[in-house]
DSSP file (Angstrom, degrees, kcal/mol; ACC not computed):
  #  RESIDUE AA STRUCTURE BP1 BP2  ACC     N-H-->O    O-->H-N    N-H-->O    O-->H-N    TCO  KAPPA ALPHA  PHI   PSI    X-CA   Y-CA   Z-CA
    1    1 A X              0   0    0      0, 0.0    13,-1.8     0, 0.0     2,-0.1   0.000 360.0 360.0 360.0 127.4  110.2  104.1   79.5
    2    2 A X        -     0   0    0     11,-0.1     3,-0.1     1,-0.1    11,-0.1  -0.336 360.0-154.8 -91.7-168.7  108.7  107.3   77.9
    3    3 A X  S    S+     0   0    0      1,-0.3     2,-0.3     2,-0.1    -1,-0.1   0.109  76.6  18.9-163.7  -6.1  107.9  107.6   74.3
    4    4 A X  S    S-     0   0    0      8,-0.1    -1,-0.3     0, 0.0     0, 0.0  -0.898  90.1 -75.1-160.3 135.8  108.2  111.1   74.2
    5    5 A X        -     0   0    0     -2,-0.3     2,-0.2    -3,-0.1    -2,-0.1  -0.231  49.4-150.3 -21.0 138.7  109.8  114.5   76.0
    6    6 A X        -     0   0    0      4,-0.1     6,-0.1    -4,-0.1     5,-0.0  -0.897  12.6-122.9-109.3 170.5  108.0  115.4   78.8
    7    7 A X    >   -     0   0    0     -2,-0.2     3,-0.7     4,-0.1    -1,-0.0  -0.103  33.3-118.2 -73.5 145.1  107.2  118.7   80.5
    8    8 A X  T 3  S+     0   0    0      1,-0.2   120,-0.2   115,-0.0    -1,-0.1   0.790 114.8  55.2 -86.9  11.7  108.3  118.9   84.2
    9    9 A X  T 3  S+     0   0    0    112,-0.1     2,-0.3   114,-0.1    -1,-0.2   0.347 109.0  64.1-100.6   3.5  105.2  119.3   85.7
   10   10 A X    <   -     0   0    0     -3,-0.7     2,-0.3   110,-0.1   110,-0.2  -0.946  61.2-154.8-127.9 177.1  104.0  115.9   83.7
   11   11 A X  E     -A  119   0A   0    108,-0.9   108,-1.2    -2,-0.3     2,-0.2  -0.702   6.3-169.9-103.5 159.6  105.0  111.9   83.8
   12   12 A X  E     +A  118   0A   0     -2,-0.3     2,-0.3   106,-0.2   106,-0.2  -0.666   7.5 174.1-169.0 127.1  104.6  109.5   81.3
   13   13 A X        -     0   0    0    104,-0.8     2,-0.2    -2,-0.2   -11,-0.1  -0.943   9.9-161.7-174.6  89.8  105.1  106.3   81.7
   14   14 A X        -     0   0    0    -13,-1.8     2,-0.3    -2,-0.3   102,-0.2  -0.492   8.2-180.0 -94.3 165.6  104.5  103.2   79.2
   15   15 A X  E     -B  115   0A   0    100,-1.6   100,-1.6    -2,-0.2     2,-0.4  -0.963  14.6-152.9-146.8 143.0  104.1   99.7   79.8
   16   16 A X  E     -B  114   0A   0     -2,-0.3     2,-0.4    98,-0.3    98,-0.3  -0.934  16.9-171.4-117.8 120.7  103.6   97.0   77.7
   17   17 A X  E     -B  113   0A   0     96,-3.4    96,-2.9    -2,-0.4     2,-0.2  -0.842  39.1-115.5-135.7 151.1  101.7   93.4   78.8
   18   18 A X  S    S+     0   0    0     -2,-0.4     2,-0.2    94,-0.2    -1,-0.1  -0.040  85.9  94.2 -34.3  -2.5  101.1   90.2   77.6
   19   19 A X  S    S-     0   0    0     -2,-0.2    -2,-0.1    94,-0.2   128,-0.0  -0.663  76.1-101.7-132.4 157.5   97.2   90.9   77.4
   20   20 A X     >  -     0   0    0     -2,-0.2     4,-1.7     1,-0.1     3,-0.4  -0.211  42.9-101.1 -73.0 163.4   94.6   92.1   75.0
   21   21 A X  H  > S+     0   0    0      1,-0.2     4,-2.5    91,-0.2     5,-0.2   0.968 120.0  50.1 -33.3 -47.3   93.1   96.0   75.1
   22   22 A X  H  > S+     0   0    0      1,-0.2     4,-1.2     2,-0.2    -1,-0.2   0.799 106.2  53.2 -77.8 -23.5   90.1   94.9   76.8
   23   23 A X  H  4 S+     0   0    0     -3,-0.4    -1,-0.2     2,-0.2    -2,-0.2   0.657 116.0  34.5 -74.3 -32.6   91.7   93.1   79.3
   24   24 A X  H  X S+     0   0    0     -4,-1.7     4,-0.6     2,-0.2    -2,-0.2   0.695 112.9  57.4 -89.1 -20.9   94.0   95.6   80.5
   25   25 A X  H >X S+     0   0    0     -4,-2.5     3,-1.1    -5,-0.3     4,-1.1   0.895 102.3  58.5 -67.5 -88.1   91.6   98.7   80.0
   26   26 A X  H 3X S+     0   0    0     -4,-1.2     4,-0.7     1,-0.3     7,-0.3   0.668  91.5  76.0 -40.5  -8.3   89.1   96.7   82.4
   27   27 A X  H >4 S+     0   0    0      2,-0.1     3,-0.7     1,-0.1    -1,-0.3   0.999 103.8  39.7 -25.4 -80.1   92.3   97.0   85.0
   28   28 A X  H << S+     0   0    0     -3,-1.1    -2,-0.2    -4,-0.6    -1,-0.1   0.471 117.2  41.1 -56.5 -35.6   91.1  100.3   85.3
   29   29 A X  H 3< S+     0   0    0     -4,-1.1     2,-0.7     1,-0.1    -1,-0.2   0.406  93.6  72.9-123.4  17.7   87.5  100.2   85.3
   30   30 A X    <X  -     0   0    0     -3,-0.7     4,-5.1    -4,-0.7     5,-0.1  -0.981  63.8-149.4-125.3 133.0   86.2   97.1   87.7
   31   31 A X  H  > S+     0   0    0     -2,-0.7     4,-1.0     2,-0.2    -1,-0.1   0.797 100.6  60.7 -50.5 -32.7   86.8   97.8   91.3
   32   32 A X  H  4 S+     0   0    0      2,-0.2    -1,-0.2     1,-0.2     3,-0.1   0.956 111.3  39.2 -63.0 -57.1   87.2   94.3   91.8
   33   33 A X  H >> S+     0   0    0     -7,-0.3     3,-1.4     1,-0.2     4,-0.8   0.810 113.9  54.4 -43.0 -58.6   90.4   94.3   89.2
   34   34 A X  H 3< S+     0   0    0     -4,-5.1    -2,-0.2     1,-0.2    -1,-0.2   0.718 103.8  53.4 -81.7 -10.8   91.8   97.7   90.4
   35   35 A X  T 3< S+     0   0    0     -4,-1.0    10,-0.8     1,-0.2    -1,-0.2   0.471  97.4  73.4 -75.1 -28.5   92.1   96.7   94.0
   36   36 A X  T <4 S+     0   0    0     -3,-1.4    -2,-0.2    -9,-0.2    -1,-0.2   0.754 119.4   4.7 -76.5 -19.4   93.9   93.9   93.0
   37   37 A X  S  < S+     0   0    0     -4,-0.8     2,-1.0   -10,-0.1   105,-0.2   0.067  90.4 136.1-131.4  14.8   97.2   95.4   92.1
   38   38 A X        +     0   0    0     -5,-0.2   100,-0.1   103,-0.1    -3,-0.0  -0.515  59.4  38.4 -51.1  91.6   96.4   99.3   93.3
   39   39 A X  S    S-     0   0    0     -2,-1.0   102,-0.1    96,-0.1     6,-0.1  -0.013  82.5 -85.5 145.4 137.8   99.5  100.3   95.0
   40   40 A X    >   -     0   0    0      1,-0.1     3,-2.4     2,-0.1    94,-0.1  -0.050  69.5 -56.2 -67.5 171.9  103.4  100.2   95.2
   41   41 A X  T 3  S+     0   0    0      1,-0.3     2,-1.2    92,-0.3    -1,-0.1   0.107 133.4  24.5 -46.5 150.7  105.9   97.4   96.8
   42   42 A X  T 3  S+     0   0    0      1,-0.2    -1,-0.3    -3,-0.1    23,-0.2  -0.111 101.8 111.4 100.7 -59.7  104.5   97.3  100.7
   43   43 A X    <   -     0   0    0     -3,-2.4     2,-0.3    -2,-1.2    21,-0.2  -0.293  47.7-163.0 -81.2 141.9  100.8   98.6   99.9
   44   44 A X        -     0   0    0     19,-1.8     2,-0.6    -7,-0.0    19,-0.3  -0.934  23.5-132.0-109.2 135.2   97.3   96.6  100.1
   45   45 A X        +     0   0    0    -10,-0.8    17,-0.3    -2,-0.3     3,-0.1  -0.891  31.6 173.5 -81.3 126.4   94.5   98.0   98.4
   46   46 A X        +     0   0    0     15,-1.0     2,-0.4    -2,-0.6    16,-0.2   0.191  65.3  12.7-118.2   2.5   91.7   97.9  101.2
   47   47 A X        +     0   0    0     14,-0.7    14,-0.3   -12,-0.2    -1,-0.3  -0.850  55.4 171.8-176.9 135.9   88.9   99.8   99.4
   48   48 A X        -     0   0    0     -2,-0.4     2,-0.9    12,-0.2    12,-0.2  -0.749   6.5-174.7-158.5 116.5   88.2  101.0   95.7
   49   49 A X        -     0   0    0     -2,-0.2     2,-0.5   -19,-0.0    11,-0.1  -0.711   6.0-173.8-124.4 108.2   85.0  102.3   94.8
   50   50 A X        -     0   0    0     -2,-0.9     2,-1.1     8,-0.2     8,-0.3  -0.744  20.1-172.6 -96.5 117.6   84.8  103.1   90.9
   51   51 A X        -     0   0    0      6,-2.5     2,-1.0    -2,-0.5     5,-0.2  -0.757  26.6-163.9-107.7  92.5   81.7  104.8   89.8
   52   52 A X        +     0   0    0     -2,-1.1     2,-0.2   -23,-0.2     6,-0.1  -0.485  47.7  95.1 -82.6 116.9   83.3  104.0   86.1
   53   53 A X  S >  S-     0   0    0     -2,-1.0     3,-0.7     3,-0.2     2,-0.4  -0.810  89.1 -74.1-176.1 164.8   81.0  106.6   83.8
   54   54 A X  T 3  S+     0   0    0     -2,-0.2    23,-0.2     1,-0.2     3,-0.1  -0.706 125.5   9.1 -55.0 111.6   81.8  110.1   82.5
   55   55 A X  T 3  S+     0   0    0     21,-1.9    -1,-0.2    -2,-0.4     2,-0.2   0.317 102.3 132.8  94.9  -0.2   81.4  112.5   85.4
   56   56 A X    <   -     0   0    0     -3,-0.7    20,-1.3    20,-0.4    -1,-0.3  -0.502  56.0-114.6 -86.2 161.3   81.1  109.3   87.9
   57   57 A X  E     -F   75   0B   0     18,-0.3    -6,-2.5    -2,-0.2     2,-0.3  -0.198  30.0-170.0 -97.2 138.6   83.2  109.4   91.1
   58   58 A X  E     +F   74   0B   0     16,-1.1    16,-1.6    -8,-0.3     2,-0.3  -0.964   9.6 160.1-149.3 179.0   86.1  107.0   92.1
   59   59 A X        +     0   0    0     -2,-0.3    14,-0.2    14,-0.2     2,-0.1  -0.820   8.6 172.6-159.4 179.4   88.1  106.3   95.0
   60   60 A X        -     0   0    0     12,-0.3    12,-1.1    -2,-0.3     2,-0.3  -0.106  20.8-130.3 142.3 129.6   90.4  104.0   97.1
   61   61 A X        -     0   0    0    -14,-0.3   -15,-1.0    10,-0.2   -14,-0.7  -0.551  13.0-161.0 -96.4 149.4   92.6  103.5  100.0
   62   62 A X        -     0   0    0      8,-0.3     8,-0.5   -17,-0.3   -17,-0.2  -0.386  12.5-160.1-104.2 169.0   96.0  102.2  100.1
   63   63 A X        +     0   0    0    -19,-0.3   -19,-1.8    -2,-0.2     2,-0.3  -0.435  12.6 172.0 177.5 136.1   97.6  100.8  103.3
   64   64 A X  B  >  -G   68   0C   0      4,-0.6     4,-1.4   -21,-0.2   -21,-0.1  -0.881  33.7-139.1-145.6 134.9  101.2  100.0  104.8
   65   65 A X  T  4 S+     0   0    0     -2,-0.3     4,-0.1   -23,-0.2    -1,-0.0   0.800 112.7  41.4 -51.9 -49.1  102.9   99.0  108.0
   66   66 A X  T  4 S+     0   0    0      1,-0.1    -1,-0.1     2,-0.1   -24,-0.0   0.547 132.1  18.6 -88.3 -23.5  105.5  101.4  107.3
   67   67 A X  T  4 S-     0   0    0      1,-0.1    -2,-0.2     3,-0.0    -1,-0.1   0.409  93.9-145.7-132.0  13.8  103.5  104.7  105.9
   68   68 A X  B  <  -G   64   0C   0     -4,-1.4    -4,-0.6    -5,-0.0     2,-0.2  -0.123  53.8  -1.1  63.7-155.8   99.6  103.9  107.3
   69   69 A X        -     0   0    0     -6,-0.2     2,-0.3    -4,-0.1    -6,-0.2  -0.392  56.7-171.9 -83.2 148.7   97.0  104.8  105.5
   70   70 A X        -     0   0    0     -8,-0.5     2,-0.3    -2,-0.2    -8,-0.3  -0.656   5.2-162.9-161.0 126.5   96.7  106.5  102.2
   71   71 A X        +     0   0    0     -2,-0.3    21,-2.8   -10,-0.2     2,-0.4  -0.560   9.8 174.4 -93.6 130.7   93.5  107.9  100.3
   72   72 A X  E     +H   91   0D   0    -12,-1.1   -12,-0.3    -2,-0.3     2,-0.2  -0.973   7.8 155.4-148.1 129.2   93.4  108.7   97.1
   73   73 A X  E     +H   90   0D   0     17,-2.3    17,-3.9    -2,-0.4     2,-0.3  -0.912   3.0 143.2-146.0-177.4   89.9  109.9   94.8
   74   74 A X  E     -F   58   0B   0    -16,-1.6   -16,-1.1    -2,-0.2     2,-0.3  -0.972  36.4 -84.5 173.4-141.5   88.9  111.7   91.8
   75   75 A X  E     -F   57   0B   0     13,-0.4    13,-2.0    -2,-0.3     2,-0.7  -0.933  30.9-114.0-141.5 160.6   86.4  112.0   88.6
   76   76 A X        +     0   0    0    -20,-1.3   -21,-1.9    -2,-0.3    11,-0.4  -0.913  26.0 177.7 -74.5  98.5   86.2  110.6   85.2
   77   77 A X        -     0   0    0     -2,-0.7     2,-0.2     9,-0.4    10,-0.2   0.603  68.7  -3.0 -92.1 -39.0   86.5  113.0   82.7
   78   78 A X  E     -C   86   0A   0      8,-1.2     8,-1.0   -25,-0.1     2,-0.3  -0.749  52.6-174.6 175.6 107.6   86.3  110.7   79.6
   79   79 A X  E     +C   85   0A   0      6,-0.2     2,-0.6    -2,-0.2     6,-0.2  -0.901   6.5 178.7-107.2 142.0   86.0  106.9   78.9
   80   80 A X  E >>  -C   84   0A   0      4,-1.9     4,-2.3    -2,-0.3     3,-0.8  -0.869  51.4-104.1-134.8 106.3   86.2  105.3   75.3
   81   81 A X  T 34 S-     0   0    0     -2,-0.6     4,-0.1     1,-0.2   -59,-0.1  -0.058  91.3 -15.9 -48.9 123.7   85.9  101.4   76.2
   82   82 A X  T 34 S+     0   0    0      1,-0.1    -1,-0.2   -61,-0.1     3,-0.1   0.536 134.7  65.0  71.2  28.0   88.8   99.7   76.1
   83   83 A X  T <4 S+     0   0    0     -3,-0.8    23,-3.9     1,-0.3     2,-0.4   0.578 104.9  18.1-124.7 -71.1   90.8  102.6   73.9
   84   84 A X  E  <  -CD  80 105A   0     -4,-2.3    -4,-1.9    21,-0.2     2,-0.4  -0.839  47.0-177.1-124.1 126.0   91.0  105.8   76.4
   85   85 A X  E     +CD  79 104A   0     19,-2.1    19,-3.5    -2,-0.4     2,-0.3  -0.976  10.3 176.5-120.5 133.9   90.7  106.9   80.5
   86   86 A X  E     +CD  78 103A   0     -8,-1.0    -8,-1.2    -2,-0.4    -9,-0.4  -0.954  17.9 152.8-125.8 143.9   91.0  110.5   81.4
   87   87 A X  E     - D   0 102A   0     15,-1.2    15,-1.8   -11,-0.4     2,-0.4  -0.901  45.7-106.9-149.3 177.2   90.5  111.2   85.1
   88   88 A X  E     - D   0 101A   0    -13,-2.0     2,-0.4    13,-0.3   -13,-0.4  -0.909  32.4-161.7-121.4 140.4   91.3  113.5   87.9
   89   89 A X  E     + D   0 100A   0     11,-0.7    11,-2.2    -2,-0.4     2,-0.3  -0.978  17.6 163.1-118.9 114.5   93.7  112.2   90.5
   90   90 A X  E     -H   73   0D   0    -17,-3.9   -17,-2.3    -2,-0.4     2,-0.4  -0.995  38.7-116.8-141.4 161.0   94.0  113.6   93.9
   91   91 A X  E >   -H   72   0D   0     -2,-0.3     3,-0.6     6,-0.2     4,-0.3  -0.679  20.2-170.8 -67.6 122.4   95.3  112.9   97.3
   92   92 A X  T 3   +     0   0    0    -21,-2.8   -20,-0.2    -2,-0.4    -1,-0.1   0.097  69.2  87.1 -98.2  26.5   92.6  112.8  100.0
   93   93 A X  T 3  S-     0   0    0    -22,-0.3    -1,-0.2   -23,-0.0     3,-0.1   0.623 119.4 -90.3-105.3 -18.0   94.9  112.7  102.9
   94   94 A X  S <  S+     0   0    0     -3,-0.6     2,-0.5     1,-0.2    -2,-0.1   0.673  74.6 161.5 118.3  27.7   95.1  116.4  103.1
   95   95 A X        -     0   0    0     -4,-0.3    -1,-0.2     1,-0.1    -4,-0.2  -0.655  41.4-134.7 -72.3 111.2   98.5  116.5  100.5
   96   96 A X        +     0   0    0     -2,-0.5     2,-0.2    -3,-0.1    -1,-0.1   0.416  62.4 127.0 -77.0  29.0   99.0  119.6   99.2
   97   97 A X        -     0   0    0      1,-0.1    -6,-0.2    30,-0.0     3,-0.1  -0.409  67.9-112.9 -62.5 123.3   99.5  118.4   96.0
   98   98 A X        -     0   0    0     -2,-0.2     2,-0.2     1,-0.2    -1,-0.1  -0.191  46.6 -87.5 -75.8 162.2   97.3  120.2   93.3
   99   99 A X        -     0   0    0     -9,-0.1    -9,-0.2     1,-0.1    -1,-0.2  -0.421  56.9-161.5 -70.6 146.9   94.4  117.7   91.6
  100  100 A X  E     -D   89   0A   0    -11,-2.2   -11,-0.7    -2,-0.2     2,-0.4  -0.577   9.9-113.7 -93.7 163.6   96.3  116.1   88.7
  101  101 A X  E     -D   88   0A   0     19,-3.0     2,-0.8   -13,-0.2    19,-0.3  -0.914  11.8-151.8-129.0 151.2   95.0  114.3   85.5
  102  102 A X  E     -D   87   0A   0    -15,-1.8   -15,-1.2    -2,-0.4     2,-0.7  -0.668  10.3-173.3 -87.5 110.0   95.4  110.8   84.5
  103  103 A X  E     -DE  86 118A   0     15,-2.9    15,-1.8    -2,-0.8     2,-0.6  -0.856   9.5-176.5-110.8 106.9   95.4  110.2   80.8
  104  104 A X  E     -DE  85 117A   0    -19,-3.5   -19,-2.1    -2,-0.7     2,-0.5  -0.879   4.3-179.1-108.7 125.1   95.4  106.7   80.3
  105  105 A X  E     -DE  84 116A   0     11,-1.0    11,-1.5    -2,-0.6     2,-1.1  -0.855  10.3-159.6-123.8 134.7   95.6  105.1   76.5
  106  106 A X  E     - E   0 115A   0    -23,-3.9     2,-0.4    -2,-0.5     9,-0.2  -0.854  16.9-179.1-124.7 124.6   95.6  101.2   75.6
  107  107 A X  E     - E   0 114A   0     -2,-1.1     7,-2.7     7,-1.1     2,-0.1  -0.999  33.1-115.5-123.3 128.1   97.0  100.2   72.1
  108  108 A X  E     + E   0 113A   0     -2,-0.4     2,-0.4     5,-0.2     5,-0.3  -0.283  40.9 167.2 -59.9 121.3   97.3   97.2   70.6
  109  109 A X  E >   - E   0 112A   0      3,-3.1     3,-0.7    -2,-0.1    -2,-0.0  -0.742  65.5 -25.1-146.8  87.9  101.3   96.1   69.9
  110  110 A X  T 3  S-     0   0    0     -2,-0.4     3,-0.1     1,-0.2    -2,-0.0   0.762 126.6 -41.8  79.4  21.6  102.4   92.7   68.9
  111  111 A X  T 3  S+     0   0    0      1,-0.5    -1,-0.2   -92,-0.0     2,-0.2   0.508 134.1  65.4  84.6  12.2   99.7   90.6   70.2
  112  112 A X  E <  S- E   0 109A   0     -3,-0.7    -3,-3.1    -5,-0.1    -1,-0.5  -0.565  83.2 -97.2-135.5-157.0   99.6   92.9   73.8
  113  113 A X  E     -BE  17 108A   0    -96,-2.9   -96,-3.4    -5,-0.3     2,-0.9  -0.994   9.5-136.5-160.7 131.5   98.9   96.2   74.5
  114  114 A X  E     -BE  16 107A   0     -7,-2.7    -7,-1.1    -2,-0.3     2,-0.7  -0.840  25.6-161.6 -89.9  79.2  100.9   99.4   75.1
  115  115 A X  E     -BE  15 106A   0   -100,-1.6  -100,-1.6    -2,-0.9     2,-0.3  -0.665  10.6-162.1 -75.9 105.9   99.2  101.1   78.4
  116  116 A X  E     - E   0 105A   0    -11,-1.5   -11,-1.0    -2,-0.7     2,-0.3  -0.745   8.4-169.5 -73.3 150.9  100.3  104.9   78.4
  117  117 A X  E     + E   0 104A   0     -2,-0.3  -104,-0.8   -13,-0.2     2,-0.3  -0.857   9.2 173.9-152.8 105.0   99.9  106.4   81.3
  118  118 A X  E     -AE  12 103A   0    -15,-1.8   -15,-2.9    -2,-0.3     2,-0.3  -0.842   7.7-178.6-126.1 149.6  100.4  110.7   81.4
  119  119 A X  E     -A   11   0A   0   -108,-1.2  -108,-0.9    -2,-0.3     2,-0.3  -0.919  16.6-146.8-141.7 148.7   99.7  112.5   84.6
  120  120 A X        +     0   0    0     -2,-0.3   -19,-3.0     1,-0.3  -110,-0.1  -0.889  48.6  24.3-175.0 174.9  100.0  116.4   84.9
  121  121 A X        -     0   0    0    -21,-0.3    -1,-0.3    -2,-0.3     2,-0.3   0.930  56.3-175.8 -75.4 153.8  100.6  119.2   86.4
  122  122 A X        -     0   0    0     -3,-0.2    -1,-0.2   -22,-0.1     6,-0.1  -0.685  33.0-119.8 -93.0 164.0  102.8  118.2   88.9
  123  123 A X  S    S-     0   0    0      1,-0.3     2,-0.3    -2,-0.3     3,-0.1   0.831  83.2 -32.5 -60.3 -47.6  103.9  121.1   91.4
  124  124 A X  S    S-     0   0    0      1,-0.2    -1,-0.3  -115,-0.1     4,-0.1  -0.898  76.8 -87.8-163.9 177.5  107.8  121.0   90.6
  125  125 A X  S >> S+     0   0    0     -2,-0.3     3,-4.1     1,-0.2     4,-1.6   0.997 121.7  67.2 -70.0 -64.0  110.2  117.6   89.6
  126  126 A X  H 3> S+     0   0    0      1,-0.3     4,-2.9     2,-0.2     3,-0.4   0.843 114.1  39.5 -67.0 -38.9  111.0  116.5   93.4
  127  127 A X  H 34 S+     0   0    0      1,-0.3    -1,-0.3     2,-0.2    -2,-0.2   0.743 113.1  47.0-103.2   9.6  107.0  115.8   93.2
  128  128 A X  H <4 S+     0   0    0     -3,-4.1    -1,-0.3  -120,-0.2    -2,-0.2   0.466 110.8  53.0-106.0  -0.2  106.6  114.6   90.3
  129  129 A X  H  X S+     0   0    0     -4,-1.6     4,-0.7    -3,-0.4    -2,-0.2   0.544  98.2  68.9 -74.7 -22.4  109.7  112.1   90.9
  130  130 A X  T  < S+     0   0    0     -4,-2.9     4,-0.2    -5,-0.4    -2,-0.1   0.628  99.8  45.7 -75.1   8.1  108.0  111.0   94.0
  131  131 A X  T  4 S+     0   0    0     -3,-0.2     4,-0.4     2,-0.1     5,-0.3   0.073  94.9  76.6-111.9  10.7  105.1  109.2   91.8
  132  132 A X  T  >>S+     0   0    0      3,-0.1     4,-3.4     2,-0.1     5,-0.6   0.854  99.7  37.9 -76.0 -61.1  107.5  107.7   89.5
  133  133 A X  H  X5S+     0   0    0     -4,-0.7     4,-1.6     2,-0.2     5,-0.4   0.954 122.4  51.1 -51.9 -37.4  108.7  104.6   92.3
  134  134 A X  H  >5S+     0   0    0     -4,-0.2     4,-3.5     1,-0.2    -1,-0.2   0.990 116.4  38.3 -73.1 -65.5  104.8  104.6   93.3
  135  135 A X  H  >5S+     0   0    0     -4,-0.4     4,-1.8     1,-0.2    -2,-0.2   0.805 110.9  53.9 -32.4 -59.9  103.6  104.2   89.8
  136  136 A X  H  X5S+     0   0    0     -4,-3.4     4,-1.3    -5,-0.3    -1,-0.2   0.778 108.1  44.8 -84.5 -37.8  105.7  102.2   88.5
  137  137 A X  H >X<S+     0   0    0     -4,-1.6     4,-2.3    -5,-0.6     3,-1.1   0.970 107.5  59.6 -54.0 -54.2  105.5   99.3   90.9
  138  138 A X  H 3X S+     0   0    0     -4,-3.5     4,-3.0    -5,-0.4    -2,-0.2   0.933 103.3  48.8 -37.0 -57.5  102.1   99.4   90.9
  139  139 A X  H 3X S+     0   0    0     -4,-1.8     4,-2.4     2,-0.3    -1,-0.2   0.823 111.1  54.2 -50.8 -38.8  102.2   98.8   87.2
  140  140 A X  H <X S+     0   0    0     -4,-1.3     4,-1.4    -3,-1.1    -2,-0.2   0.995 110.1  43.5 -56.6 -79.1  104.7   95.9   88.3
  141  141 A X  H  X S+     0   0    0     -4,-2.3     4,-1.9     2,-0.2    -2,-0.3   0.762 113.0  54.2 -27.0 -45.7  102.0   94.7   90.7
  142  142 A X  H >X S+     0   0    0     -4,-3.0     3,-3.4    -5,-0.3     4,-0.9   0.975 109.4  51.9 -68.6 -73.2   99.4   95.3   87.5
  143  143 A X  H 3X S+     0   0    0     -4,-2.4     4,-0.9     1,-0.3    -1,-0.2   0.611 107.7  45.9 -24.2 -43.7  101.7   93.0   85.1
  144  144 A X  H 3X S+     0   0    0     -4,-1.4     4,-0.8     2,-0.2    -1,-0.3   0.668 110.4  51.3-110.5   2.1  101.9   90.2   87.1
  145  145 A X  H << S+     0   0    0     -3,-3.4     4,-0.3    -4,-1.9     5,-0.3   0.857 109.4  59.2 -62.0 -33.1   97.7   90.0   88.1
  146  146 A X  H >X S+     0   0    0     -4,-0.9     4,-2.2     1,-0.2     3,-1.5   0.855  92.7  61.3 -45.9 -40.6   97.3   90.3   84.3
  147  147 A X  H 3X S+     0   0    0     -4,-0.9     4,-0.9     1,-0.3    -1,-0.2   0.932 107.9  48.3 -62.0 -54.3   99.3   87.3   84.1
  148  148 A X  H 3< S+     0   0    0     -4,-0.8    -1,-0.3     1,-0.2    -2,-0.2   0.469 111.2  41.9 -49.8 -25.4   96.5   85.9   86.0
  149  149 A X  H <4 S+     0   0    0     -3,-1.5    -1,-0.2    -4,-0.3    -2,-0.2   0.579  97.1  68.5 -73.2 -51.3   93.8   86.9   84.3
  150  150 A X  H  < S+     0   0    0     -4,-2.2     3,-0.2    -5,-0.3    -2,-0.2   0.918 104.2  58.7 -40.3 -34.5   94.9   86.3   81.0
  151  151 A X  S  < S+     0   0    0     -4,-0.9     2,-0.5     1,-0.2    -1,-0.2   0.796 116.9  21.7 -11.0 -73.3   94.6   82.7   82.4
  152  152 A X  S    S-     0   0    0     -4,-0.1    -1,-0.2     0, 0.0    -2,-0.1  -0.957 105.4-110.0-145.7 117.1   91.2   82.4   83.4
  153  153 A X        -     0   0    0     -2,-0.5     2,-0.3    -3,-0.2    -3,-0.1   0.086  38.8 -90.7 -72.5 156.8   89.1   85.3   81.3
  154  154 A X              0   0    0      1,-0.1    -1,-0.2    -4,-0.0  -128,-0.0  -0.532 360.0 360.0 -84.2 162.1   87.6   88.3   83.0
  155  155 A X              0   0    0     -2,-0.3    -1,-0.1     0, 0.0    -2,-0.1   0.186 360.0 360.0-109.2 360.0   83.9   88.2   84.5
């Protein structure tokens, strides 16, 4: 559900979970965490390697029966623990999809937390409507690890 117009060359794409800021921000920044629910219906995350800092490095592979392998990296741009991610998203499979960026915000809403999630420029709509189905499971996928954490606190 968006929260605002968008452009067509961005997405935006909120979610809201059951879980505190810190817990869902740290989604995003332990490898351990992001590996666990990286990837839409079908996909294992098999590798994520987060060098979580301003200007640090990240990475991470996907993989499916039905679509192989699929590689995915970028940079951080800007972290403000447990409030803000901005990063660069790109395909490393040889997609000619221009580098994107990920603007990620967690806000506090009713005793959970409101993850935004804005990505831009896309090339045209047909390719920024193919990340909608990807995204948004994943986020499905995110929702119900939270559940799990939220459990039994993160480490």
């Amino acid at each position: 559900m968006a929260s605002r117009a968008v452009a067509d060359d961005e997405l935006l794409i909120d979610r809201v979970f059951a879980a505190p800021p810190d817990l869902v921000f740290a989604m995003w920044a332990s490898a351990r965490h992001f590996k666990a629910w990286l990837g839409p219906v079908g996909f294992t995350c098999t590798q994520a390697d987060l060098d979580f800092r301003e200007g640090g490095d990240w990475s991470a592979t996907m993989v499916s029966a039905q679509h192989g392998e699929a590689r995915m990296g970028g940079r951080y741009l800007e972290i403000e623990p447990d409030r803000r991610i901005v990063m660069t998203f790109r395909w490393l499979n040889g997609e000619p999809d221009p580098e994107t960026v990920v603007t990620l915000t967690f806000t506090p809403v009713d005793g959970g937390t409101l993850q935004s999630f804005h990505q831009t420029p896309f090339e045209n709509v047909p390719r920024r409507d193919s990340h909608v189905g990807g995204w948004s499971e994943a986020f499905d996928s995110e929702r119900a690890y939270l559940e799990t954490q939220v459990q039994e606190p993160v480490q």
